[in-house]
N, C-alpha and C positions, 0 to 999 in steps of 0.2 A: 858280252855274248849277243847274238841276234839270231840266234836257232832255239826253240823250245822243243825238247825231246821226251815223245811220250812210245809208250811200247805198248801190244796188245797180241794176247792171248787167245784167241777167238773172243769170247765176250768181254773178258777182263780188261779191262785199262789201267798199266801203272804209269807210275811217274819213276821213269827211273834216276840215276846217280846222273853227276855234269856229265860224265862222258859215256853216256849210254847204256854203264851196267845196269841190270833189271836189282830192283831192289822189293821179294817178295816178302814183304810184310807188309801189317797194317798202313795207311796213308801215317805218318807225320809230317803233320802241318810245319811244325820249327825244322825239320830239313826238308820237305817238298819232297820228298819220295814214298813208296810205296804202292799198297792199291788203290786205286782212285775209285773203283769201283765196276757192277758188272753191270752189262747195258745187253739186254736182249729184245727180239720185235714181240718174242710172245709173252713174257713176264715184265712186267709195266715197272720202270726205273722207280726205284725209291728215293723221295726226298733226301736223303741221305746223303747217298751215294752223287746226285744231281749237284748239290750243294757242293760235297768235296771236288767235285769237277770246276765246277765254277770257282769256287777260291783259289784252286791251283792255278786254272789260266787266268785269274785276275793277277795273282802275284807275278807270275809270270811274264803275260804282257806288259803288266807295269815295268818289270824291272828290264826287259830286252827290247823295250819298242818307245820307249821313251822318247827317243829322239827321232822314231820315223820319218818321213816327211811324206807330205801328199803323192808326189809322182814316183815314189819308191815300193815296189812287189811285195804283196803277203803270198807265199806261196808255201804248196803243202806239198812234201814232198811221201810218197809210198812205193817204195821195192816191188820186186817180184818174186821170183819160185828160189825155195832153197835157204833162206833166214832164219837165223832161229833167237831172238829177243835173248833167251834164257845163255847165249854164248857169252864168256865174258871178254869185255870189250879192250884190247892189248894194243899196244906201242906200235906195231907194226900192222897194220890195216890186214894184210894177207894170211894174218894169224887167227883171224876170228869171223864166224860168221853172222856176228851180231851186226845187223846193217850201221848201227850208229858207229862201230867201229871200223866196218867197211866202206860206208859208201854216204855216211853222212858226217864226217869231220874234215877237221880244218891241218890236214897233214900237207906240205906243200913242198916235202922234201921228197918224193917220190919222182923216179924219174918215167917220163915215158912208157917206155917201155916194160918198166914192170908194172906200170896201169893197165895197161894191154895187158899183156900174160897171167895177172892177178886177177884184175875185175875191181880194181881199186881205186877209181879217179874218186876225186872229192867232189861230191853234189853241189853242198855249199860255194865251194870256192870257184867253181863253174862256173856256175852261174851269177857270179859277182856279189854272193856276201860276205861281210867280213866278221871275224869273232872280236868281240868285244865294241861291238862300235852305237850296242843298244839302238841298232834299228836303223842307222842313221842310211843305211844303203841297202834297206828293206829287213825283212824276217821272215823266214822258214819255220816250219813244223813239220819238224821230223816223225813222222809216223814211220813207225817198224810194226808190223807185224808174223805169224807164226807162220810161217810157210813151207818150214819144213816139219811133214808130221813124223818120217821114217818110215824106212817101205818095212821093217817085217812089224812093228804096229799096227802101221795101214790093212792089212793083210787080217792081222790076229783080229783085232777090232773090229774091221767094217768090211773083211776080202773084197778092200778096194787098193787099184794100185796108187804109189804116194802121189803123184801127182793129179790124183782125182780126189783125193783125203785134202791135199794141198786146197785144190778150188772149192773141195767144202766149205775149209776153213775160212778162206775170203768171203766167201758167202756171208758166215757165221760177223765176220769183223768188219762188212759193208756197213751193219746198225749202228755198230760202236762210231764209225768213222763220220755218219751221220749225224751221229749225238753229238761228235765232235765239232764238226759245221755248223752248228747253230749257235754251238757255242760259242765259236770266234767271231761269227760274224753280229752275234751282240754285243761285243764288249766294245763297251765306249771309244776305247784308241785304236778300233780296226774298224769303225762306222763308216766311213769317208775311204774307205779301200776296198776295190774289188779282190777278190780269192781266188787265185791262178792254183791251179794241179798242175804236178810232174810226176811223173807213172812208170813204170817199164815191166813189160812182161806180163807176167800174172797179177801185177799190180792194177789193172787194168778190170779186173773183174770186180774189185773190191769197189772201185771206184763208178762203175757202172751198174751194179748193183744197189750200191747206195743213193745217186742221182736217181734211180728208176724208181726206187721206194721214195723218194723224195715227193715226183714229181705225179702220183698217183693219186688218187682222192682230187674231193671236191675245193681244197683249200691248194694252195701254194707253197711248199716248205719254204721259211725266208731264207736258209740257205740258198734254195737254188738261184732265187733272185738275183744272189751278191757274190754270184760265181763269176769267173770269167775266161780266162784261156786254161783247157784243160788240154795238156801235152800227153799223146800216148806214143811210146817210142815200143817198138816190136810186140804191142798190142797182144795179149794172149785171152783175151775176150771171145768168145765167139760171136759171129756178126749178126745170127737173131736176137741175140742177148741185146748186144747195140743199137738193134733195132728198133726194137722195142724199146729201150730205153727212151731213142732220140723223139720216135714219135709221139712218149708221154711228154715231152719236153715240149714237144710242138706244140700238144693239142692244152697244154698248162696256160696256155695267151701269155707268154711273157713277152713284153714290150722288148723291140729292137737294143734300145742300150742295157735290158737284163737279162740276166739268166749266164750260160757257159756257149762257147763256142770252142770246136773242139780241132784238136790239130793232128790226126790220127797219120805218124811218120812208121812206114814199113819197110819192108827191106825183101826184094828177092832171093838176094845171097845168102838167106838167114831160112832157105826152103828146109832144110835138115828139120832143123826144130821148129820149125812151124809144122811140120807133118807129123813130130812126136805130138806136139801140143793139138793138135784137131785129131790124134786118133787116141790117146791115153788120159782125156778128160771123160768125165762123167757123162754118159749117153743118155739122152734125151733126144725128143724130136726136133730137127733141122741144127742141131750141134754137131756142125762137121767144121765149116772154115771158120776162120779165126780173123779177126781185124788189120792184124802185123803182117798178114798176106793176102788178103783179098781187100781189104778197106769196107768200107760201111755199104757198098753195091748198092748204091744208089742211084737213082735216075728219073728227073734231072737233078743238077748239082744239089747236095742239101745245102742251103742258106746257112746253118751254124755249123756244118763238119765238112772240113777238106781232108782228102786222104794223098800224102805225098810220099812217093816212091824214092829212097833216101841215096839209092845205087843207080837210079835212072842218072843216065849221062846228061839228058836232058834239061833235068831239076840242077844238076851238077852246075852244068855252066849258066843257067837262069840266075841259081845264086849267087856266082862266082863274078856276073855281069852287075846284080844289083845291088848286094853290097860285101864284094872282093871276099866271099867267105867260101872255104876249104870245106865241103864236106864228104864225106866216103860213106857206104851202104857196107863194107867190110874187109879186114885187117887182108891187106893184099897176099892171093895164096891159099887162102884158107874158107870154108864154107859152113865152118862149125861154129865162129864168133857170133853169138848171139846179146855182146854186151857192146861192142863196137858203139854202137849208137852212141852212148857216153863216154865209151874212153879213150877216143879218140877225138883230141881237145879242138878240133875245127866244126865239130859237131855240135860240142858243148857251147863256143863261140857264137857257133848258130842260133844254138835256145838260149844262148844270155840274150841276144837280138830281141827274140819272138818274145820272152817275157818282158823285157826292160823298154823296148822301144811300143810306148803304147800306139802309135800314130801308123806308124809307115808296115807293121804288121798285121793289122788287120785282115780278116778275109774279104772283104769290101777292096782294101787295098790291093792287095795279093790281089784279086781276079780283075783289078782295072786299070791294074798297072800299067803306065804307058811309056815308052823309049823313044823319045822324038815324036815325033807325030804318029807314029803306028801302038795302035793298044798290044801288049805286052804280058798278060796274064801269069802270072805263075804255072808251069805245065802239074797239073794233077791226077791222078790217079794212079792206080796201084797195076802192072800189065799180069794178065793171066798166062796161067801154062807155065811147066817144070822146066826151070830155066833160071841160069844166076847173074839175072842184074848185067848193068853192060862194065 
């Protein structure tokens, strides 16, 4: 193995089964499943519960990261809208909406095209890890959280609609996800590794939420320190939320080689559900655009966030000149693909690059790139106005 798979509940954290069924009873230590325990910002974690956290990802890391190597990716992988942990995880990827069985295993018998039509490509195997090989070509942590709360619940419970019950709930599992970063980034055999994020969707909020709480107050979470490239692919964040974020991040003084730099990839083709997602979230003040279509609207560039437009013809052949990579902003035909990003494997090619190639990905690099003697930039940003990509 070289994926550690934990699932969460809003506050709950389990350890579920190898292949990602939720297993809700108490933690057992002798099979590593169970509840790990609850982790809230307003009820202060119990020793306990702290403790069962730490032993499981001690065993854990020990037993999948063994053989890591220095220039090999710890990355953490988190979903978006629509998961539900409590599905149980089946044979065939399209049969279950438990992300570990969707979007986090090592299936390799899927062809093309039903990854397209499903929503089923393998994260892992994407992005170049392999199962069983104990870390030796990095480790993943499979984070699954609750994202489907169900619209007539949503309703009964809170007359809100699901997908603002949904962005609750990321709210709710930004803490836990938090508790979880501190975690990995103390254990002994992940010291010497920076912590790359991979995101899509609403996943994004959870994430950005977490980093904001991180990076707030007079101290430094050491988390954020020992971050590094955080990837958000159709971003369903909103961009004051980001904002805020980024500029606690700013004003936290973390030193040029620490902290997260962020790679915020959008798509115009994907205008459909970017317009459900900035009109059917939770309203608050200046919650209207969203990241996966407007970018982080900054000016000038931010230093640690590039927003790259994934359908731009532009970015197309940038890449395609710098290193011979296929990408598409969406499944030709269609305007509804909101998962393209990843399942369409010249994509995923892409982000094995940006995570694996420490050197030549950089935003340092990206913006100084040069083609013969003419500087050469990566084209950036995200275009305004209703309209699908070229």
């Amino acid at each position: 193995m070289s994926i550690i798979r934990l699932s969460c509940d809003r506050c709950v954290l389990h350890a579920p089964g190898l292949d990602g069924t939720l297993i809700d009873t108490p933690y057992s230590a002798s099979n590593e499943t169970g509840r790990i325990g609850s982790f809230t910002e307003k009820i202060p974690t119990t020793d306990a519960d702290l403790q069962t956290l730490r032993a499981h990802l001690n065993a854990k890391i020990n037993a999948h990261a063994a053989k890591l190597r220095a220039n090999q990716p710890v990355v953490v992988f988190v979903h978006g809208f629509l998961f539900d942990p409590y599905h149980i995880v089946t044979q065939d990827p399209k049969d279950t909406n438990n992300p570990h069985g969707r979007l986090y295993h090592f299936n390799n018998n899927l062809s093309p095209q039903d990854e397209i039509r499903d929503h089923t490509t393998s994260w892992p195997l994407g992005l170049g890890f392999e199962n069983g090989d104990e870390g030796k070509n990095g480790l993943c942590i499979a984070f699954g959280w609750h994202s489907a709360p169900g619209l007539a619940k949503s309703l009964i419970d809170r007359f809100q609609n699901f997908y603002a019950r949904a962005y609750d709930y990321g709210t709710e599992t930004a803490w836990v996800f938090g508790v979880l970063l501190n975690e990995l980034v103390a254990h002994p055999l992940l010291a010497n590794h920076r912590i790359d994020i991979f995101c899509h969707s609403l996943g994004s909020h959870v994430i950005t939420r977490s980093l904001a709480t991180a990076a707030k107050g007079p101290l430094i979470d050491p988390s954020l320190a020992a971050l590094d490239r955080v990837v958000f692919l159709g971003g369903a964040e909103y961009v004051v939320e980001a904002q805020i974020m980024y500029s606690r991040i700013i004003e936290a003084g973390l030193k040029a080689n620490q902290g997260p730099t962020f790679y915020n990839i959008g798509c115009r083709e994907n205008d459909v559900l970017d317009k459900l997602g900035e009109n059917f979230g939770p309203r608050t003040f200046g919650n209207t655009n969203i990241i996966g279509h407007n970018g982080l609207a900054a000016a000038p560039k931010a230093p640690r966030w590039i927003d790259l437009q994934i359908d731009s013809g532009e970015l197309r052949d940038w890449l395609k000149a710098y290193d011979k990579l296929d990408v598409s902003g969406d499944q030709p035909g269609t305007i509804w693909d909101h998962w393209y990003y990843y399942t369409h494997h010249g994509n995923m090619q892409w982000f094995n690059r940006l995570l694996r190639n420490r050197t030549d990905w950089t935003l340092a690099a990206l913006r100084n790139h040069k083609r013969g003697s003419k500087k050469s930039p990566i084209p950036e940003g995200i275009e305004e106005g209703w309209f699908f990509g070229d």
